[in-house]
N, C-alpha and C positions, 0 to 999 in steps of 0.2 A: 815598473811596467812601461813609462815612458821609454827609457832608455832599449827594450825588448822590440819595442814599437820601430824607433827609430834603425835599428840595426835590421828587421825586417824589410825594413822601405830601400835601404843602402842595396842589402843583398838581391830583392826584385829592381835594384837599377842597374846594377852592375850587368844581370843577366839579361838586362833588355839588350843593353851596348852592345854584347856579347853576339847576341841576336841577327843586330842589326848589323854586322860588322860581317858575320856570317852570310846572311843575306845581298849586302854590298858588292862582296868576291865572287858570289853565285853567280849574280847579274853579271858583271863585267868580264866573268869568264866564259858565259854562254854570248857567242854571235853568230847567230842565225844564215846569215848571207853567209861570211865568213870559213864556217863552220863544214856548208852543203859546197860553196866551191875549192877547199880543202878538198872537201871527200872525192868529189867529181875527177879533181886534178892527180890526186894520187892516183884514182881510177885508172884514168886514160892512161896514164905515165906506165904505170905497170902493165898495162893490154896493150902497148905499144911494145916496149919491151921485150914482152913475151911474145907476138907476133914475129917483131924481128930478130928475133936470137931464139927462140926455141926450135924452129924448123931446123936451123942450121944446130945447132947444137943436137940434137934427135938423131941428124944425120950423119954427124961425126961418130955421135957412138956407136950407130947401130951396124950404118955401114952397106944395109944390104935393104931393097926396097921394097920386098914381103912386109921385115919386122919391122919397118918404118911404117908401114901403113896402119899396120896395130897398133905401134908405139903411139902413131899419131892417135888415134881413138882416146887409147890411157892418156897423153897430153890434156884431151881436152877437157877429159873430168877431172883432170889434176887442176885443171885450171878452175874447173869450176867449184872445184873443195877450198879451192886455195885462197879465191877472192869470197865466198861465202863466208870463212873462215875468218877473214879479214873485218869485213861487214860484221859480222858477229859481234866481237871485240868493239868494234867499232859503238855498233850500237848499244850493246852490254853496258859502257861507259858511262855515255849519256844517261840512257833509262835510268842506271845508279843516281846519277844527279838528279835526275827529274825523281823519283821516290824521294833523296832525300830532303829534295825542298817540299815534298809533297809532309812527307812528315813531321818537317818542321814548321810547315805552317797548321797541321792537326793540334800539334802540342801548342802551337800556339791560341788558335781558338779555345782548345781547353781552360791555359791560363783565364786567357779573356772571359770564358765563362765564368768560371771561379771567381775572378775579381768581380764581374756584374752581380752574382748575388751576395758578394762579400759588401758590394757600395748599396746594393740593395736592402740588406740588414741594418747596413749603416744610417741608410735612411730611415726606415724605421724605427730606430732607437733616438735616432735625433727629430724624428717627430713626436716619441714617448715623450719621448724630455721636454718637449716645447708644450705638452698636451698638460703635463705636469706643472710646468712654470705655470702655465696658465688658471692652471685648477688652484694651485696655489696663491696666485695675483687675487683669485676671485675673493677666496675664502678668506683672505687678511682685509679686502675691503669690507666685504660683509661683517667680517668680527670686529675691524674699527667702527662702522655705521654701527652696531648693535652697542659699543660700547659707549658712543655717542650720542644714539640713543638713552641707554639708561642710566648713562651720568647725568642728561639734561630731563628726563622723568621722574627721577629720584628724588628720595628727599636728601641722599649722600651728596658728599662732594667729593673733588680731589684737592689735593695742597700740593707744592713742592718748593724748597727753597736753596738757594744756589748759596751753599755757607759761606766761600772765599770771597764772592761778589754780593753776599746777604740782598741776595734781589726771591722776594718771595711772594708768591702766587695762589688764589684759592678761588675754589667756587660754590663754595658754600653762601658767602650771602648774597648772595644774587634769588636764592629759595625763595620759597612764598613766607615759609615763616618769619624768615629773618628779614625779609623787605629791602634791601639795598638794591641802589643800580647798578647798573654793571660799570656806568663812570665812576660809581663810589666805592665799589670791589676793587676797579682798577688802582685805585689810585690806595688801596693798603700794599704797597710794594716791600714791605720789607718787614723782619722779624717784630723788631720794633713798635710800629703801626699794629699790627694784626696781636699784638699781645696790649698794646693800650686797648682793647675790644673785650681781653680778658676780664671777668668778673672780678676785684679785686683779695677777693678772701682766696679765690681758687690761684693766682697769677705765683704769688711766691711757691706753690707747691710745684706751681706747671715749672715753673723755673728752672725747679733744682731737677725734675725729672727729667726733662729735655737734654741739660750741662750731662746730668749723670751718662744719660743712653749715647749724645756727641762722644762722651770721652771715653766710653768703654764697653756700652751695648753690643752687641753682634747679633739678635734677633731682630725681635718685632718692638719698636716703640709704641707703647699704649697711654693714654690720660684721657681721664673724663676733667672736664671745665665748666661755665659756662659762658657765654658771650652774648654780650646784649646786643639787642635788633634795635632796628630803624627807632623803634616805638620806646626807645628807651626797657622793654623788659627785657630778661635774660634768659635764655633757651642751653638746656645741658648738651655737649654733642662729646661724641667718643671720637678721640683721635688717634689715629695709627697710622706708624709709618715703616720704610726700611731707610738703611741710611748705606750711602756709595761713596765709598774711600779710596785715596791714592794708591799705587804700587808700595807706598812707605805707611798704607794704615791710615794718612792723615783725611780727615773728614771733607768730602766733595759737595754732597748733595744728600738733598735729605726729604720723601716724597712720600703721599701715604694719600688717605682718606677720612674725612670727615663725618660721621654720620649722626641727626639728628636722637638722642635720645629722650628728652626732656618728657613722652608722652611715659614711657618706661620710667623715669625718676617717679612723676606723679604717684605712676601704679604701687613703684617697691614703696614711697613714704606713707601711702592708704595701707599698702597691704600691713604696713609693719605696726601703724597707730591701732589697725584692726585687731595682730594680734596679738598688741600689749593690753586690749582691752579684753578680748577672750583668756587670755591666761588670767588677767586679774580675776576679769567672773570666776572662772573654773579653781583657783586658789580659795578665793573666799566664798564662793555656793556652799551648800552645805549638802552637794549631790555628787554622786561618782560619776565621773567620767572617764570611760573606755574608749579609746582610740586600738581599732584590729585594719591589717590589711584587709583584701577580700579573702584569703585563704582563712580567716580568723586569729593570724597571728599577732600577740598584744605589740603594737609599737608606742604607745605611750598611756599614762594614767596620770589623772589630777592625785593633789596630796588630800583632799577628802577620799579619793576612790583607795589610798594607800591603808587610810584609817579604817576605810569601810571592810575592805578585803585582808587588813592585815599583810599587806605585801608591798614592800618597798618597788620601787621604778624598776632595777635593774634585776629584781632578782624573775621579774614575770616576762619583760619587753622579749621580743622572739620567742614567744613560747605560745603553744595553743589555747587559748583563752575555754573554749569546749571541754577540755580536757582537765585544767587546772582546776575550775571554780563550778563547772556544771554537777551536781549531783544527781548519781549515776538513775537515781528514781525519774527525773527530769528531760531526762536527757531524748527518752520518745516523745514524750510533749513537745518539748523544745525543737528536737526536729521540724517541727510542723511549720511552726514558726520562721526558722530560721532558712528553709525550702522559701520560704515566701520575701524574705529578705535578700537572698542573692538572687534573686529573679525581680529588685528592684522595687518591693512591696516594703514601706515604710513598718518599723512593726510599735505600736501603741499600746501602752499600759498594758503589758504583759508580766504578771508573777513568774517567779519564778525562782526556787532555793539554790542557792551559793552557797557552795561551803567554804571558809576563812582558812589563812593559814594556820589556825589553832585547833580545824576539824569544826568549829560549832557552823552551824544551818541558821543562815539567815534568808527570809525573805525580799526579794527585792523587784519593786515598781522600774520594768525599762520599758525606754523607748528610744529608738534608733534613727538618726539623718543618714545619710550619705556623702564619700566623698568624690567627685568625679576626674576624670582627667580631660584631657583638652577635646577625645572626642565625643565627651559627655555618657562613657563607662563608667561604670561603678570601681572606683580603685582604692578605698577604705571604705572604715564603716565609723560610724563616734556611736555610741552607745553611752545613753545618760540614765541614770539608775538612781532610786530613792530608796532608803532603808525603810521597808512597813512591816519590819521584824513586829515590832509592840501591837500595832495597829492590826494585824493579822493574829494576834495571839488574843488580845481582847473580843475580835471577831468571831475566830472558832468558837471561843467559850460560848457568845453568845447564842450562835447558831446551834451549837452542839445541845443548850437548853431549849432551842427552840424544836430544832428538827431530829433530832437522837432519844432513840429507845433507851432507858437508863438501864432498862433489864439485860437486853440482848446488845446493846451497842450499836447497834444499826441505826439506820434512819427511819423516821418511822412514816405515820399517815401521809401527816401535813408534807414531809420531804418528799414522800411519793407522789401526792398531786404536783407540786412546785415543778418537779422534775418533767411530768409526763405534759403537763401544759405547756411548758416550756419545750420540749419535741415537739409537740404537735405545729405551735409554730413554726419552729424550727424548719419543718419538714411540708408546711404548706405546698409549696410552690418547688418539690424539687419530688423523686419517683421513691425515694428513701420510705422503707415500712417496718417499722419495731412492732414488737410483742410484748402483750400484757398476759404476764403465767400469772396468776391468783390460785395460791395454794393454802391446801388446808390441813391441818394434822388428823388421819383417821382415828378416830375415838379417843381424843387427848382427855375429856373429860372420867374417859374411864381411871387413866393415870391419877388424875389430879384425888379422885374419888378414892381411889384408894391406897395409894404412896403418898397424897399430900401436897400440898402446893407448890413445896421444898421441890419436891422433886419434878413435878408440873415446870417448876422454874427453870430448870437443868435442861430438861427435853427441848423446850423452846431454845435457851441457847444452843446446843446441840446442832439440832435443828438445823437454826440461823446459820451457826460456822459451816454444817457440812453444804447449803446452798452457797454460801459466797467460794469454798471451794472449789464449787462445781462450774459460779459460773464466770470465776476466772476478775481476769484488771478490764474487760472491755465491755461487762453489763455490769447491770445495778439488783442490790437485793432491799428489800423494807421489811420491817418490820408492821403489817398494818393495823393491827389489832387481836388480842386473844392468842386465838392457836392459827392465824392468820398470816402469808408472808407474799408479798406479789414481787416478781424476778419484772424488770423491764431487760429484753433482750432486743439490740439494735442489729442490722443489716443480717434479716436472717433470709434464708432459703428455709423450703418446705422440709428439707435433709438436714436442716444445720438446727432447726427449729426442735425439728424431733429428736436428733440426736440429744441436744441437749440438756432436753426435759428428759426422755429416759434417763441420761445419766443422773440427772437431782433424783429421781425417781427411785433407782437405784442404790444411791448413794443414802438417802432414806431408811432405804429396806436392810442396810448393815445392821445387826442388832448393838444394840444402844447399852452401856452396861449401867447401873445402878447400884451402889453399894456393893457392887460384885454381882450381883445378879442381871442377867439378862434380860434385855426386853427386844421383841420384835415389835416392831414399827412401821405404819406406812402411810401413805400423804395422797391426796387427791387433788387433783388441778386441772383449770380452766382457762382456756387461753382465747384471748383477742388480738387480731392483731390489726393494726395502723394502717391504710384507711380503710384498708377492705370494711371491718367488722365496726366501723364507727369514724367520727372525728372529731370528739370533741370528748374531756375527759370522763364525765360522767355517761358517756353511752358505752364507751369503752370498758368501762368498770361495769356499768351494770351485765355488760354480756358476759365478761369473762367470767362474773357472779353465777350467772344463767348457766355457763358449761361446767362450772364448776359441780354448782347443783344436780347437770346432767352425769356428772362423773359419778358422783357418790349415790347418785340411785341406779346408775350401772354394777354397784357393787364397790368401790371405794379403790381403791390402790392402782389407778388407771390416771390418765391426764385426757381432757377432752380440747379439740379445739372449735370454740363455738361455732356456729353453720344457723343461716337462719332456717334452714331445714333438717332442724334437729332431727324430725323422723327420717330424712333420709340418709341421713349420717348414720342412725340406727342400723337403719335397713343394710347398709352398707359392712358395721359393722359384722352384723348376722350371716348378710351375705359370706362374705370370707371366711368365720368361722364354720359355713356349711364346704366354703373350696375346700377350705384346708381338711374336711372330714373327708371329703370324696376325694383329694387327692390322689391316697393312696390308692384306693380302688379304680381310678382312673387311669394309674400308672403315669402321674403327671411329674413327677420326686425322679430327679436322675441323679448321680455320683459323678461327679470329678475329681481327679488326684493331679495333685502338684507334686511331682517330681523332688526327692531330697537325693544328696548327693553328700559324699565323704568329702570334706578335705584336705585330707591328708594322701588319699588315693584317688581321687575325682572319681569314683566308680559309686554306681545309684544302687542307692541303699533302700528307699524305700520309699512309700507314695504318703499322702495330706488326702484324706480321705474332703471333699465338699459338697454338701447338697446345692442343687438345685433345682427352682421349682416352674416348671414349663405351663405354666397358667393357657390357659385356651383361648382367652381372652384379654387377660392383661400381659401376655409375654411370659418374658424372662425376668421374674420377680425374683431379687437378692432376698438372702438368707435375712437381714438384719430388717426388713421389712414383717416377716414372716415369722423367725425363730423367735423376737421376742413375744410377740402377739400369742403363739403357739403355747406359750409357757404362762399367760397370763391365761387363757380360756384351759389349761389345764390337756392340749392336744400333745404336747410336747412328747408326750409316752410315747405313739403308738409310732412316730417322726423319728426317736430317737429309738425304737428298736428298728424298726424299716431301715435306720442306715447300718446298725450292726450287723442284721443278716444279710443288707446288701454286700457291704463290706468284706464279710466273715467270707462268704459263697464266693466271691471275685478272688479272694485269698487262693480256696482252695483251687478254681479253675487255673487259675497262674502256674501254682505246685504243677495241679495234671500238664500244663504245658510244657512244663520245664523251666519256669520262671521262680527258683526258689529263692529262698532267704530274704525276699520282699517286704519290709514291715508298712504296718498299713496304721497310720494315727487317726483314730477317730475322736472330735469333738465331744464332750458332753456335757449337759446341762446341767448346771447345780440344782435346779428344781428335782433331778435322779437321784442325787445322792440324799443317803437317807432311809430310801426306800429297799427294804428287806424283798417285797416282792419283785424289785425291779433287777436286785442282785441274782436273783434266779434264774431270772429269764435271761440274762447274761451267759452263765453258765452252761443254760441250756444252747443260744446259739453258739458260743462257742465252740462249744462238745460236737454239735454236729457236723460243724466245720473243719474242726479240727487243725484250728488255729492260733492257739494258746500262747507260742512261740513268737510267732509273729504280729501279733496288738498291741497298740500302742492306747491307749485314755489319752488325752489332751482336756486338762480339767482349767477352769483360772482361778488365778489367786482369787478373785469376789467371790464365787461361787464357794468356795472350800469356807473362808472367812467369815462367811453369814451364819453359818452354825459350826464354831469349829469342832467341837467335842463329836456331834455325828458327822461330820466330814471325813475324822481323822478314822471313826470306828468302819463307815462304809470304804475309804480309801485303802485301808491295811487287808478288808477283805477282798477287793479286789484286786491287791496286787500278790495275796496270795494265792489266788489261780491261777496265775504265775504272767498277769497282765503287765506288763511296762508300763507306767503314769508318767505323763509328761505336764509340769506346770506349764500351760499357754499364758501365753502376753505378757513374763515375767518383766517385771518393771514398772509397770502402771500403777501396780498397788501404792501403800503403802508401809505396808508389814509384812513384806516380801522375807525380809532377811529376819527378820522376829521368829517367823512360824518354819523358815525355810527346814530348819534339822528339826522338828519335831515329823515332816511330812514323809514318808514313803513312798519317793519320788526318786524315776530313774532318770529323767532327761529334765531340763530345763531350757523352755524356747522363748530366745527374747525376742520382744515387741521389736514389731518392725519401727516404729517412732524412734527407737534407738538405733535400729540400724541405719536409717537414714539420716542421721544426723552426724554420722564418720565425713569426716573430712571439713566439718563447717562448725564443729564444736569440743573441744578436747575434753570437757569435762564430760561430756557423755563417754566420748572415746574413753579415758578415765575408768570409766562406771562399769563400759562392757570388758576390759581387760581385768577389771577385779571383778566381775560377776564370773568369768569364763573361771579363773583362778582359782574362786570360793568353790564352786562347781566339781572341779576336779576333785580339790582337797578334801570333797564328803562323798567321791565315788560316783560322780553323777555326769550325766554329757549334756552338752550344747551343740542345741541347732539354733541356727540365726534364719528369723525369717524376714522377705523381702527384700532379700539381696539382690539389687538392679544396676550395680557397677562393677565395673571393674578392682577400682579404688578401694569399696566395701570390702569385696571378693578378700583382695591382698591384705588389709587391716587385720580381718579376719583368722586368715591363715597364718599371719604372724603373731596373732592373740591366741592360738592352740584352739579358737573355735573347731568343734569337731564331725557338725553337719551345719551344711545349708541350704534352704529352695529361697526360691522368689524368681522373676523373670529374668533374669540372668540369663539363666538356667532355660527353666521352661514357665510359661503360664498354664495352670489348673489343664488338664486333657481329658478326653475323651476315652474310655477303656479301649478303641479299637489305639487310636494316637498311641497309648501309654505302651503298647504293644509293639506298637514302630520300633520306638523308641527299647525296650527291652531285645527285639531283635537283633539294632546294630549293635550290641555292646557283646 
């Protein structure tokens, strides 16, 4: 670059010379005075000349003094061509010269230009440069004062020792902890001095490590020591250095830092006496100790917790503690619990079964600390556990003679007051309201009187098991006395409440068998519920006593829920039995059809016949409020031919439109089947309708199962009219597949509870690919109802499912709607 530079600067000199030398010749060859009395002189010389010698020459040639007087005229423009011509030339010369100094001084202020903003640049950058030195001057000052700073703030020092001339240097004691002056600092000069300061137990080690890192180190020298202060004690400090060697390797200098450790010694020798004394406890306690991260993975266990779990350290350490020892019964309980623990909630004497590596179920009493991290997060857990396997087993027993029915297994009185006192507390001070069902067996006494107590005995069990079926792991059932049983059900709604008392209600009215023989059965109940109806346990009882009472002089096999205006509960009753009379007449009862469709061709196949009931005053009252009520006051007949003929007639008007091959499923109550005259009238709307082809029964497994033998007699009849039966809500039962090949059934429709359960449970997924399968293999089709995804949809039609509605699809329509819809297709 240099060299480019310089041979640049040669060539713009050369060309100056060149220039200038040019320029030189210019000048000294242009002179003015000179130059104009030249011109002058030639001038005259040649018009002298010519004056005297052209006449006489004109004259010789011509000769004659006519064509001399002409000649003369041409003379004198020859003369004046002749000197213009001269001039011409003359000036032509010059002006060349003058242009070409003219242009060489253009070219040269151009240079000139160029160089000025070339020096201008120049400046520029050599003002970067200086703006930079500068920035640079500041910032090493500032970063020395800062380091100046925090070497004289700190509690570090620096060291450095010059090896060939052993002169060495520190400023470590001059600190507040170590107390020296800085005369007394000064004056440790050399390796020497400053290792007599060494502790002497630590001096021989610092020794060899120093020699060792001199004669062959290449990193970082490190040693902790310690060195006694002014005061006579001894303070640990960490030393580290780097070491600076000759061109030949040979050691120069050797410079690092000091830094006070001693507060850190104290902590590691507390921390470690701490946890030789915690390991001893946790060895010899006779309690398990878990150690989980926060995810719950084991990282450590005492050798009681190995005995207690049967699991050695390594075989559990990374592994999910939830997963290994929780049993799987536990594992919702525990949930609760364990939500309240990583959200920093200590958890205390909580039970809970473990199962061992051997499979057996142990009991065990925990409680849990936490471990934190620097910013006081949760970042393990210690979990301390007691085995009350024994103590727990002695306990049941006990309890189980205190508060357990010997006959039925249940709990009885005493459990059910303990229990319900214990909510009510519970529930003082929060919006929470449970239910007290007090139920009673209708005319158990007639059993007992004439089957025997034997068999009195049975029923009760019976009973008992089909209530705790009913009401599942989240209520409680007792046994209270006699033919007596009261359900406590928590967090109910007025829907969740009724729902579930109809289903015990129901579940009731299954006939009961006895030595083979049948018995029909039904139960009556009265309910109170939490605080509305009371607060405290004996008003609560007494009420639900009260409705119960009201139940059974209602006629028995009903549930009441007490009202301290029993009469207008009555009334109320009566009431609705008078709507549901005048319904019909009223024309208040409309039909909805839900849309089914093929899937194998997605083409609609046929409609879901639903009533609904357009009350005038209470609205749009659901079927499940109404149908079953209807069937209890015995209205259900006149309900369930009103939707055949509605049905039947909407049939035919379809056909007159053009909407054939349309199957239309209708509901029916099992309180129908049975009924000889109800088969008639069957027949008769059908016949008029003339729709035989297209009905479908929708019957359910309870209803069929409550009386099978006439189920099976009035079902064969009706599918000999050549009606299609379809088992509704297949799967609910229990003795779905027991009775399925005895039935005379062409379709089978699963419960929508299974349909929605694809994708979130494989064992149902499981259930419905081998129900679709069984289905097939006895000649029978599936429709899936409440199909609301996509997901469903696909499962489905890869399960050979063979129809489906739900809203997917379409939701329940209107006959003008269902018509829409029949016209796009």
């Amino acid at each position: 670059m240099d060299s480019r530079n310089n041979a640049s600067k040669d060539e713009s000199s050369k060309n100056l010379k060149e220039r200038l030398e040019y320029y030189y010749t210019l000048k000294t060859s242009i002179k003015p005075t000179y130059e104009s009395l030249r011109l002058i002189i030639i001038y005259v010389l040649v018009g002298s000349l010519w004056i005297l010698f052209s006449d006489r020459v004109l004259m010789f040639i011509t000769g004659d003094i006519d064509l001399y007087g002409k000649m003369q005229t041409y003379k004198g423009w020859f003369y004046v061509f002749f000197s213009g011509l001269i001039f011409y030339f003359i000036v032509k010369n010059r002006m060349e010269l003058f242009k070409n100094s003219t242009d060489e001084l253009y070219k040269g202020y151009t240079k000139l230009d160029v160089s000025h903003k070339e020096l201008h640049e120049a400046k520029e950058q050599l003002q970067k440069r200086f703006d930079q030195l500068e920035y640079y001057k500041n910032a090493l000052e500032e970063s020395q004062l800062k380091y100046d700073l925090s070497i004289q703030g700190a509690n570090d020092g620096v060291w450095s020792w010059d090896i060939r001339n052993d002169h060495y240097n520190t400023s470590i004691m001059t600190k507040k902890n170590f107390g020296y002056t800085v005369e007394e600092q000064n004056l440790v000069d050399t390796m020497e001095k400053w290792q007599s300061y060494v502790h002497p137990e630590d001096l021989p080690e610092g020794k060899h490590r120093l020699e060792e890192y001199i004669s062959q180190g290449k990193n970082i020298y490190e040693n902790i020591f310690r060195i006694r202060t002014s005061s006579g004690d001894y303070r640990w400090i960490l030393s580290r250095g780097k070491i600076i060697r000759g061109e030949n390797g040979e050691p120069l200098r050797l410079a690092g830092s000091h830094t006070d450790l001693t507060e850190q010694m104290l902590l590691k020798e507390n921390l470690h006496q701490e946890k030789e004394l915690i390991e001893s406890i946790s060895k010899e306690a006779p309690i398990g100790i878990l150690v989980c991260n926060r995810m719950g993975i084991v990282t450590k266990i005492n050798s009681f917790g190995e005995i207690l779990l049967g699991y050695k350290e390594d075989e559990i350490v990374g592994k999910d503690a939830y997963q290994i020892f929780i049993d799987e019964q536990e594992k919702s309980e525990l949930d609760i619990h364990l939500e309240k623990v990583f959200q920093g909630k200590a958890m205390r004497n909580i039970e809970t079964k473990m199962a061992t590596k051997t499979g057996e179920i142990k009991t065990i009493l925990w409680s849990n600390s936490f471990l934190n991290d620097m910013n006081g997060e949760i970042d393990g857990l210690v979990f301390v556990g007691v085995d009350i396997s024994d103590r727990k087993e002695m306990e049941e027993k006990l309890e189980r003679l205190a508060y357990f029915d010997p006959l039925t297994e249940m709990s009885n009185r005493e459990k059910f007051k303990e229990d319900t006192v214990n909510m009510i507390l519970n529930n003082q001070d929060s919006s929470e309201t449970f239910a007290l069902v007090y139920v009673d067996i209708d005319n158990f006494k007639l059993v007992n009187d004439t089957m025997g107590h034997a068999a009195g005995d049975e029923l009760l069990r019976h009973v008992g098991y089909s209530m705790v079926e009913i009401v599942g792991s989240e209520d409680r059932v007792y046994r209270f006395g006699g033919d007596e049983f009261v359900m406590l059900v928590e967090n109910i709604s007025d829907d969740s409440l009724n729902s579930k008392v109809n289903a015990l209600m129901e579940k009731v009215r299954i006939p009961w068998y006895y030595k083979e023989q049948p018995f029909h059965i039904s139960a009556s109940a009265g309910i109170a519920v939490y605080p509305i109806h009371g607060r405290s346990y004996e008003q609560l009882m007494q009420n639900a006593d009260t409705a119960l009472s009201y139940a059974k002089e209602e006629g028995k096999n009903i549930f009441i829920v007490y009202d301290r205006e029993m009469r207008e509960r009555a009334w109320n009753h009566i009431q609705l039995t008078n709507d549901l009379r005048f319904a019909l007449e009223r024309n208040e009862f409309e039909l909805y059809y839900q849309p089914q469709f093929s899937l194998s061709t997605g083409n609609f196949v046929g409609v879901e016949a639903l009533i609904r009931w357009n009350h005038p005053v209470r609205g749009n009252v659901p079927p499940i409020d109404f149908i079953p009520f209807s069937e209890e006051t015995g209205q259900i007949d006149k309900i369930e031919e009103w939707v055949i003929d509605t049905a039947c007639r909407q049939g035919k008007e379809w056909d007159r439109k053009g909407y054939e091959n349309v199957t239309i499923s209708i509901n029916i109550s099992g309180k129908m089947l049975g009924r000889s005259e109800w088969i008639d009238r069957i027949h008769k709307y059908i016949t008029d309708c003339q729709s035989y082809g297209r009905i479908i029964f929708e019957i359910t497994e309870t209803a069929i199962i409550s009386d099978m033998e006439v189920s099976l007699r009035s079902l064969r009849q009706i599918h000999d009219l050549g009606i299609k039966l379809a088992l509704d809500d297949f799967g609910t039962g229990f003795s779905s597949l027991t009775y399925l090949q005895k039935l005379p059934i062409d379709i089978i429709k699963l419960d929508k509870d299974f349909i929605w359960e694809i994708g979130s449970d494989q064992g149902k997924e499981f259930i419905i690919k081998s129900v679709i399968d069984l289905a097939h293999n006895l000649g029978m089709s599936v429709v899936a109802e409440g199909v609301e995804t996509d997901g469903q949809l696909s499962f489905l039609k890869d399960s050979g499912c063979d129809y489906a509605q739900g809203y997917l699809f379409n939701k329940p329509l209107s006959v003008e709607n269902v018509e829409e819809v029949l016209k796009k297709l």
